[in-house]
C-alpha positions as CSV (number, residue, x, y, z in Angstrom):
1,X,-13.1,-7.7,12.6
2,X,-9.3,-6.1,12.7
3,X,-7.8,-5.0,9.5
4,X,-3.6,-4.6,10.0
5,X,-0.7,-4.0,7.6
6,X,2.4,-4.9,8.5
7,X,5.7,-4.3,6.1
8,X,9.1,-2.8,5.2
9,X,10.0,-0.4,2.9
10,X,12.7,1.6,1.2
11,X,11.9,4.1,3.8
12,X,12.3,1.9,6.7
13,X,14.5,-0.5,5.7
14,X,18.0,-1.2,3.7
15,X,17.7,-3.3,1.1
16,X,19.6,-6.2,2.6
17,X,16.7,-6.2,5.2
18,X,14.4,-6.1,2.9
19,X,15.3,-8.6,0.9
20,X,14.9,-11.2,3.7
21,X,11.4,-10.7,3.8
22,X,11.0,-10.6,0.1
23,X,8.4,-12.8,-1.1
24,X,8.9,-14.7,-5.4
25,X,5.7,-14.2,-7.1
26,X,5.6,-18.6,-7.1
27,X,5.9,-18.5,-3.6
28,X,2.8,-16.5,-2.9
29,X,0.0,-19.3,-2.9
30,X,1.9,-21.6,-0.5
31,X,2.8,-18.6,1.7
32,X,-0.7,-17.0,1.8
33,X,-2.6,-20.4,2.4
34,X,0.2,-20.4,5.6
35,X,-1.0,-17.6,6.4
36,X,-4.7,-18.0,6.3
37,X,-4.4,-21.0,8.4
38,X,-3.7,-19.2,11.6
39,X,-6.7,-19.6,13.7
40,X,-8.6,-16.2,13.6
41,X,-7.3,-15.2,10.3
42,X,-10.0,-14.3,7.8
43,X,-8.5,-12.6,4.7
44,X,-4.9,-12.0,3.8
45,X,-2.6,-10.6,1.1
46,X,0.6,-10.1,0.3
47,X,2.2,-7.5,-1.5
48,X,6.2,-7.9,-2.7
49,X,8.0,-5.6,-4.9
50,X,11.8,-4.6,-4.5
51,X,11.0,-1.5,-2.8
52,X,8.4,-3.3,-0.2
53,X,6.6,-6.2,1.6
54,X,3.4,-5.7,3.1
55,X,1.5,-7.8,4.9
56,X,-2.2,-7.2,4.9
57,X,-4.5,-9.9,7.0
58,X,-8.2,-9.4,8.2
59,X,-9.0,-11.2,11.8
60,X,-11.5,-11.8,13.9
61,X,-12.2,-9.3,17.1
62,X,-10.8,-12.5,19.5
63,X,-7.3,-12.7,17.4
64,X,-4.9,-10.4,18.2
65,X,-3.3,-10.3,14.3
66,X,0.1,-8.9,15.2
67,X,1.0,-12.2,17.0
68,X,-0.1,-14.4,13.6
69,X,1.8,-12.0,11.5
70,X,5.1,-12.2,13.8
71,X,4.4,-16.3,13.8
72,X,4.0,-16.5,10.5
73,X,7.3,-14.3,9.7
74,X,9.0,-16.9,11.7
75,X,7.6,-19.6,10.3
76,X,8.0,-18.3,6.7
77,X,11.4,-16.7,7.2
78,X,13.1,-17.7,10.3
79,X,13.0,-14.2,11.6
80,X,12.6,-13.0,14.8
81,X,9.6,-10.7,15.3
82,X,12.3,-8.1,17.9
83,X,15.1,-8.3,15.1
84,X,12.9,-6.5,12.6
85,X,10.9,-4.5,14.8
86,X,13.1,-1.7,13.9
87,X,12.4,-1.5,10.4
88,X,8.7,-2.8,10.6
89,X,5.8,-0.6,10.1
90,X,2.1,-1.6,11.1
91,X,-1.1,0.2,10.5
92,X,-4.4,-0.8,12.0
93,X,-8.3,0.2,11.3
94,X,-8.2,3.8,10.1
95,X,-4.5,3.9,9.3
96,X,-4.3,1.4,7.4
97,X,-6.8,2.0,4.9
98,X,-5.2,5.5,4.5
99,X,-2.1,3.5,4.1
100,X,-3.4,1.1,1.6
101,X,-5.2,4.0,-0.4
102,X,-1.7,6.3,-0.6
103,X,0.0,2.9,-2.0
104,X,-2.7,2.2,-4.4
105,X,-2.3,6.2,-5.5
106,X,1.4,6.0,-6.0
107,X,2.0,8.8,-2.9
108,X,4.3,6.3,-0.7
109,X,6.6,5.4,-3.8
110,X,10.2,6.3,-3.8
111,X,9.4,8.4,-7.3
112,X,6.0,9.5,-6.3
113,X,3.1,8.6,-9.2
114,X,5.3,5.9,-10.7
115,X,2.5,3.7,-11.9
116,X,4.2,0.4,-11.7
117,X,3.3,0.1,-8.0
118,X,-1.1,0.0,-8.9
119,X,0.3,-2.9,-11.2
120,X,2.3,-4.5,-8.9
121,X,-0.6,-3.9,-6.2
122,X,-3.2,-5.5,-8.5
123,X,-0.9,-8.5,-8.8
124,X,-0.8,-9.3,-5.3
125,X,-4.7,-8.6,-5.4
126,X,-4.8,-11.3,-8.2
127,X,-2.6,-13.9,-6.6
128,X,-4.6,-13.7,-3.1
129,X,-7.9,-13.8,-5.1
130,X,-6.8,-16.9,-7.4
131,X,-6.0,-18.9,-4.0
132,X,-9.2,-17.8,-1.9
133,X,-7.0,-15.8,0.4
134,X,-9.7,-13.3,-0.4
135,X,-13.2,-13.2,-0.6
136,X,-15.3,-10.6,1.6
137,X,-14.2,-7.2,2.8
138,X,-10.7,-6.8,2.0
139,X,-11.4,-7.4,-1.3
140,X,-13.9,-4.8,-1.6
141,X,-11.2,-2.2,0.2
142,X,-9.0,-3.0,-2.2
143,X,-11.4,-2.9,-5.4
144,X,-12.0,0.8,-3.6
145,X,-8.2,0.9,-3.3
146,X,-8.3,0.7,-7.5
147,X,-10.6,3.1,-7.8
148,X,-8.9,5.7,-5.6
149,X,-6.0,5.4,-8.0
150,X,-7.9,6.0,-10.9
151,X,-9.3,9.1,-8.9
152,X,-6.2,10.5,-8.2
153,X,-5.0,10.0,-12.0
154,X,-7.2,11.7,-13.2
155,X,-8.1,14.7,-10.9
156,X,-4.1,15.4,-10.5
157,X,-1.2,15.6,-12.6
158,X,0.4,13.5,-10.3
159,X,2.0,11.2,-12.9
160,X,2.2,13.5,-15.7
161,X,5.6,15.1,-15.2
162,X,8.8,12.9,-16.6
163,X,11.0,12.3,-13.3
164,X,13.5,10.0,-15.1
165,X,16.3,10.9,-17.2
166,X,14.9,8.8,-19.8
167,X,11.0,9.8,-19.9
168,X,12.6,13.4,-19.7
169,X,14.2,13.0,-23.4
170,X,10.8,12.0,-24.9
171,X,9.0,15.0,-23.6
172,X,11.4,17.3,-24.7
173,X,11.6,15.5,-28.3
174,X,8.3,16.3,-28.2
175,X,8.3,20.0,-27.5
176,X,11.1,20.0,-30.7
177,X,8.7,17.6,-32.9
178,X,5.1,18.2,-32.0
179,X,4.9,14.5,-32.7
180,X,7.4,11.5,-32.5
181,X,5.9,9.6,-34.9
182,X,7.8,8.9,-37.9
183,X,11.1,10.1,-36.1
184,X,14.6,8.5,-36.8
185,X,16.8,7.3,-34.0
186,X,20.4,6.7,-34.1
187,X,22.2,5.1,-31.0
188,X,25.6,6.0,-30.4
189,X,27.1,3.3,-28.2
190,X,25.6,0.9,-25.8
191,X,24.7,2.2,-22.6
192,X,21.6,1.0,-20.4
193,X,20.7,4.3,-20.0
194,X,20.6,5.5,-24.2
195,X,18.9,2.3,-24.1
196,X,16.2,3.3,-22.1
197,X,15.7,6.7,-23.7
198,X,15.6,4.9,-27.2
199,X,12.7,2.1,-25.7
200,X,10.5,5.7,-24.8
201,X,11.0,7.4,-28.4
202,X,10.3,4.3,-30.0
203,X,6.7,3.5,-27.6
204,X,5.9,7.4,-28.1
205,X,5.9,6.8,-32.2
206,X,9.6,6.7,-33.7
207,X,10.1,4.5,-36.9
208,X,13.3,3.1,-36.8
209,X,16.2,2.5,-34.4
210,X,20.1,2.8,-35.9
211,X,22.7,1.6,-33.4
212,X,26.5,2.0,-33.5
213,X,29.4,1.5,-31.1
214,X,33.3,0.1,-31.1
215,X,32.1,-3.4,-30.7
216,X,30.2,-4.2,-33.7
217,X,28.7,-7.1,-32.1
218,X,27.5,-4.9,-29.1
219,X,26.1,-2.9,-31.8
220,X,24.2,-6.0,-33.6
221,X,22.8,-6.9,-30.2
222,X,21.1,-3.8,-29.0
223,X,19.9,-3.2,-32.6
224,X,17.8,-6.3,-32.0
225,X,16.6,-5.4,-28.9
226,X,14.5,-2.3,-31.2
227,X,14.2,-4.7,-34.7
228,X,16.2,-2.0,-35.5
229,X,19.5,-1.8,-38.1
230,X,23.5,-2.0,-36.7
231,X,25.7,0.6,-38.6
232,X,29.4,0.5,-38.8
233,X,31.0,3.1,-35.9
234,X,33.1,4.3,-39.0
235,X,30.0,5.0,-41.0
236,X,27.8,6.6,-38.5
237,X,28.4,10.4,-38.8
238,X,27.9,9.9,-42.7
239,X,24.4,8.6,-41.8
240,X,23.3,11.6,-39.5
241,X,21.8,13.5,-42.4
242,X,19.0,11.2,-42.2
243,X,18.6,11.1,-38.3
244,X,16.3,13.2,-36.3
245,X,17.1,12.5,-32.6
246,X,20.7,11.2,-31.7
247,X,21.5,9.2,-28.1
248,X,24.7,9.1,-27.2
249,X,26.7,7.6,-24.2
250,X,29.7,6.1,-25.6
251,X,32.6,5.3,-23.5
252,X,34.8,7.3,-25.7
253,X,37.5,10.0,-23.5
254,X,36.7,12.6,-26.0
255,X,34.3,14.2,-28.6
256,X,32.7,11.6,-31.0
257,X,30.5,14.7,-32.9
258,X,32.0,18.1,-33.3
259,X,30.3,21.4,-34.3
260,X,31.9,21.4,-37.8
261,X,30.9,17.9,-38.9
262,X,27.0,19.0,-37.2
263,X,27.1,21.6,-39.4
264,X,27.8,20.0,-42.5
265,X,24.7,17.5,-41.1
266,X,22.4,20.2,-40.5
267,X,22.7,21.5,-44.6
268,X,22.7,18.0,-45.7
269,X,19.5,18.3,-44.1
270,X,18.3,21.2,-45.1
271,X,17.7,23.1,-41.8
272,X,15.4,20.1,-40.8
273,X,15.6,20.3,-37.1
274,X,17.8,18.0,-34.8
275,X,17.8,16.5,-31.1
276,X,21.1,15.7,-29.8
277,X,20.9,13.7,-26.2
278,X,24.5,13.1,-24.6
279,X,23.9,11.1,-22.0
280,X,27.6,10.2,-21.7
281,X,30.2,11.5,-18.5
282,X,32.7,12.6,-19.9
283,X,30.4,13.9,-23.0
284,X,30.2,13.0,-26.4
285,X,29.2,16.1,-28.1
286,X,31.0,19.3,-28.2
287,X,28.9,22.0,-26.7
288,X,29.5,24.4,-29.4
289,X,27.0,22.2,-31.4
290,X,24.2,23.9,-29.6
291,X,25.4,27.1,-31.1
292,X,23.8,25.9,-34.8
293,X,20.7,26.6,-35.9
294,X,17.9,24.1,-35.7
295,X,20.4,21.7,-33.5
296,X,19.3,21.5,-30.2
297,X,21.6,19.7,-27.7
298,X,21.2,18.5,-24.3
299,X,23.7,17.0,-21.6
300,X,22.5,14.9,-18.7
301,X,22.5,18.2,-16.6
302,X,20.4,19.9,-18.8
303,X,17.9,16.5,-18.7
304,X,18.2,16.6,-14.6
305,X,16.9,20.0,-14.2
306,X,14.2,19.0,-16.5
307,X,13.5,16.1,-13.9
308,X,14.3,18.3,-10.8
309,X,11.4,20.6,-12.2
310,X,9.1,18.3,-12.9
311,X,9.6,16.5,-9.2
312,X,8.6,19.8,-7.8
313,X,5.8,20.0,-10.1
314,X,4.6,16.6,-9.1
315,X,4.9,17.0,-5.4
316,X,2.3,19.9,-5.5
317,X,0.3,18.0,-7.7
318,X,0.7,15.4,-4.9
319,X,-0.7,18.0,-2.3
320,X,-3.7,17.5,-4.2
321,X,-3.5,14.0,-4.5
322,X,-3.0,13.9,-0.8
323,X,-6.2,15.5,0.2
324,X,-8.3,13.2,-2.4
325,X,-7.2,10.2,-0.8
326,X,-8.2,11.6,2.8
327,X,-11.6,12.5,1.2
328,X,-11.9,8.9,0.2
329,X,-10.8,7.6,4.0
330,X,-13.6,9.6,5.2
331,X,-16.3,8.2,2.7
332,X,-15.2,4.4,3.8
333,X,-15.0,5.2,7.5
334,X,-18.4,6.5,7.2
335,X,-19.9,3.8,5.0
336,X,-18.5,1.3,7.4
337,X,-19.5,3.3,10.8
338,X,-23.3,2.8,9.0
339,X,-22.3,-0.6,8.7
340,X,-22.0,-1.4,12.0
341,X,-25.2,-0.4,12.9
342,X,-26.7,-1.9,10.1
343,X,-27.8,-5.6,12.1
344,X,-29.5,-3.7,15.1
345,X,-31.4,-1.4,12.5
346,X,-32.5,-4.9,10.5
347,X,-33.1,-6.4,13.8
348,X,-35.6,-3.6,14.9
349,X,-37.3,-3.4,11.9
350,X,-37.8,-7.4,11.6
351,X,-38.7,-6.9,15.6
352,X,-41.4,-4.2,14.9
353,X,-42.9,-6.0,11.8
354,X,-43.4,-9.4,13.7
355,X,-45.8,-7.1,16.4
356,X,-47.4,-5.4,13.4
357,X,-48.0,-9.0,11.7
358,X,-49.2,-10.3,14.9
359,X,-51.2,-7.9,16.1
360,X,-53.1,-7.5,12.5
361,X,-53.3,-11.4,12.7
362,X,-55.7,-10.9,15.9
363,X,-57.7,-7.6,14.5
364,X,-58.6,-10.5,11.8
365,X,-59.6,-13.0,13.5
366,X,-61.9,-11.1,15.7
367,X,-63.0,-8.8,13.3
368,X,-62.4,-10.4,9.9
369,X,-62.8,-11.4,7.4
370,X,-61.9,-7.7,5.7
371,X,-62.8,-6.1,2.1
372,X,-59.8,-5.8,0.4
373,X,-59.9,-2.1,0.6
374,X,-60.1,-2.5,4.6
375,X,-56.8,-4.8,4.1
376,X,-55.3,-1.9,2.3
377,X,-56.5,0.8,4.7
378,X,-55.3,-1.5,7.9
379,X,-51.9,-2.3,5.9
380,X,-50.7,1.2,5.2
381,X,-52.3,2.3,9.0
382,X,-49.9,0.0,11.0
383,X,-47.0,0.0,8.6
384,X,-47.3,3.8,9.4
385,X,-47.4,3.3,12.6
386,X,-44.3,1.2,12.7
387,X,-42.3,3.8,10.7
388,X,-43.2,6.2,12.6
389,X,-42.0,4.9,16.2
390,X,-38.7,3.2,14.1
391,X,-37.9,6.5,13.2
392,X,-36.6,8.0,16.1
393,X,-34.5,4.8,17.1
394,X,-32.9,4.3,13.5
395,X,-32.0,7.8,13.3
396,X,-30.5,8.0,16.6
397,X,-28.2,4.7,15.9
398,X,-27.5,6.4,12.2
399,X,-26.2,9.7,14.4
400,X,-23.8,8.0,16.6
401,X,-22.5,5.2,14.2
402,X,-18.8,6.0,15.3
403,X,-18.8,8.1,18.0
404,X,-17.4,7.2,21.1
405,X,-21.1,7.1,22.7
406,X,-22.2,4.9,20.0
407,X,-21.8,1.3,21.6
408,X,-23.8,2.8,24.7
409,X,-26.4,3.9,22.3
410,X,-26.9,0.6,20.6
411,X,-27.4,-1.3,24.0
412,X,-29.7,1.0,25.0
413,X,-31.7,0.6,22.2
414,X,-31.3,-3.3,21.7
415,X,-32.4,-3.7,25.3
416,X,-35.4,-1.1,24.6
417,X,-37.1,-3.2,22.3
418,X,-35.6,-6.8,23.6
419,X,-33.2,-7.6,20.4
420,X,-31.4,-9.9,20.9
421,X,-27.5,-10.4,20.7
């Protein structure tokens, strides 16, 4: 059997490129039963998300699998296998379980330990299964592949550490809070970004979502978006008294919230701490704010050296990560070196019991007919026997499952004890 991977990624490709071999999730069963009906090809999936496509087939020994894959591109995609070649990466045996493993663990992801790529992963996985594009070893590599992931999540803090503007907001709400739950959001103006901050604080536990901006209607439509309540831009700064965490990134050239009206806030609120996030270039928020008491305002600067830390924390944890993953490459090279010599072990066994049967078959006839005490005593004697001389071979093949003397080894033995092929 050959096992290769063959893809694109952001690291190896622009996104134009990229694109071209992009694969719609409707597509898949039409492409992968294309795939599957090269001659040779025994297993196959494929894995497309915006930041790669892989190719993963399992062949037989006689098919050589880059040829099927550079057919099947053309075929597929009209491209020519020397016109990508540039940006293509392919992994084989070894490699490419090592590949498939750092995938699986989030360690080849442009934000390393996002976990959206084990999901997108287990998709593909889904898709190949539902269509019979697999059903022997690659799906137990990939099944292993799962639970390499799970490894890594929970032995590192690999995906622990906010690396997005967004996450880093909740977790430093949470340092001010203890607990989100309960919290009160208000939304000043409309961007994507304050939008994605507010969807974090409202999974981690905040109650209720107020939005305001210059377009009302902009206002009413966002508010939806959280079942949450629009508020009049004219009104909004007489509502902050009951706010806990502000978001703002409102267009505006100049200060919306200034450190007087705050402080009139902060004693309507009786010293009831505060978490002001302007996301907004130029800002929205005068920096004097964070001079108050029990106010504490950050700037997307401030946010991005919370995410620049926590990238550095995450790339030691990945260090880790790293060497769990090779640990787990050695196990499955070693379970399937084992593997290999796993039919000539059966074969000498099944070879070794058919003498012992045999020649226990003449003892009776000559001898027989035994007590059953003397079938016990003969019965334990031979099998003994047999055990014994099947030792030495077995552990022999066991010891050189892999090495580069191993195929040697196995002939000699087959031929020893006329196995055959």
């Amino acid at each position: 059997m050959k096992f290769l991977i063959t893809g694109v990624s952001h690291k190896t490709a622009p996104v134009e490129v990229r694109e071209r071999l992009a694969f719609r999730e409707e597509t898949l069963p039409a492409a992968l039963a294309d795939l599957r009906a090269h001659e040779g090809v025994s297993e196959a999936m494929i894995l497309s998300t915006c930041n790669r496509v892989e190719i993963v087939v399992t062949t037989t020994d006689a098919c050589d699998p880059r040829a099927v894959v550079d057919a099947f591109l053309a075929e597929r995609k009209g491209i020519c296998p020397e016109e990508m070649e540039p940006h293509l990466f392919r992994h084989e045996g070894q490699d490419a379980i090592h590949h498939i493993f750092r995938v699986a663990a989030s360690l080849d992801s442009m934000v390393v330990g996002e976990p959206q790529i084990l999901g997108q992963l287990k998709t593909a996985y889904a898709a190949a299964k539902n269509c019979g594009a697999l059903c022997g070893w690659l799906e137990g590599l990939l099944s292993r592949a799962f639970g390499v992931a799970k490894r890594v999540r929970s032995e590192t803090g690999v995906g622990q550490m906010a690396v997005s503007v967004s996450y880093a907001a909740v977790e430093l709400a949470r340092k001010i809070f203890g607990s989100l739950s309960g919290k009160t959001i208000m939304i000043v103006g409309a961007g994507k970004m304050s939008e994605l901050a507010a969807r974090h604080l409202r999974r981690s536990g905040a109650s209720h979502v107020f939005v305001t901006n210059r377009t009302h209607e902009r206002a009413v439509d966002m508010a939806a978006l959280f079942q949450g309540t629009p508020v009049e831009y004219t009104r909004f700064v007489s509502m902050l008294p009951e706010v806990d965490i502000v978001i703002t990134s409102s267009g505006a050239p100049h200060f919306v919230l200034h450190k007087e009206e705050m402080q009139r806030v902060i004693s309507a609120r009786r010293n009831k701490p505060m978490f002001l996030i302007d996301i907004a270039v130029p800002r929205n928020i005068e920096p004097a704010v964070n001079e108050i008491d029990n106010i504490f305002l950050y700037d997307i600067d401030d946010l991005q050296e919370v995410v620049n830390a926590n990238l550095r924390e995450r790339m030691k944890e990945a260090e880790h990560a790293e060497i769990l993953v090779t640990e787990e490459v050695d196990r499955m090279m070693a379970r399937l070196k084992v593997a290999e010599v796993t039919p000539t072990i059966v074969s000498l066994q099944e070879q070794l019991e058919q003498i012992r049967a045999g020649e226990m078959e003449k003892v009776r006839r000559k001898y027989g007919p035994f007590t059953p005490q003397q079938e016990e005593a003969l019965e334990m004697l031979t099998r003994g026997i047999i055990n014994k001389v099947a030792h030495g071979p077995i552990s022999e093949l066991r010891n050189h499952a892999g090495r580069p003397e191993g195929a040697h080894v196995v002939a000699a033995i087959r031929k020893a004890f006329h196995l055959q092929d």
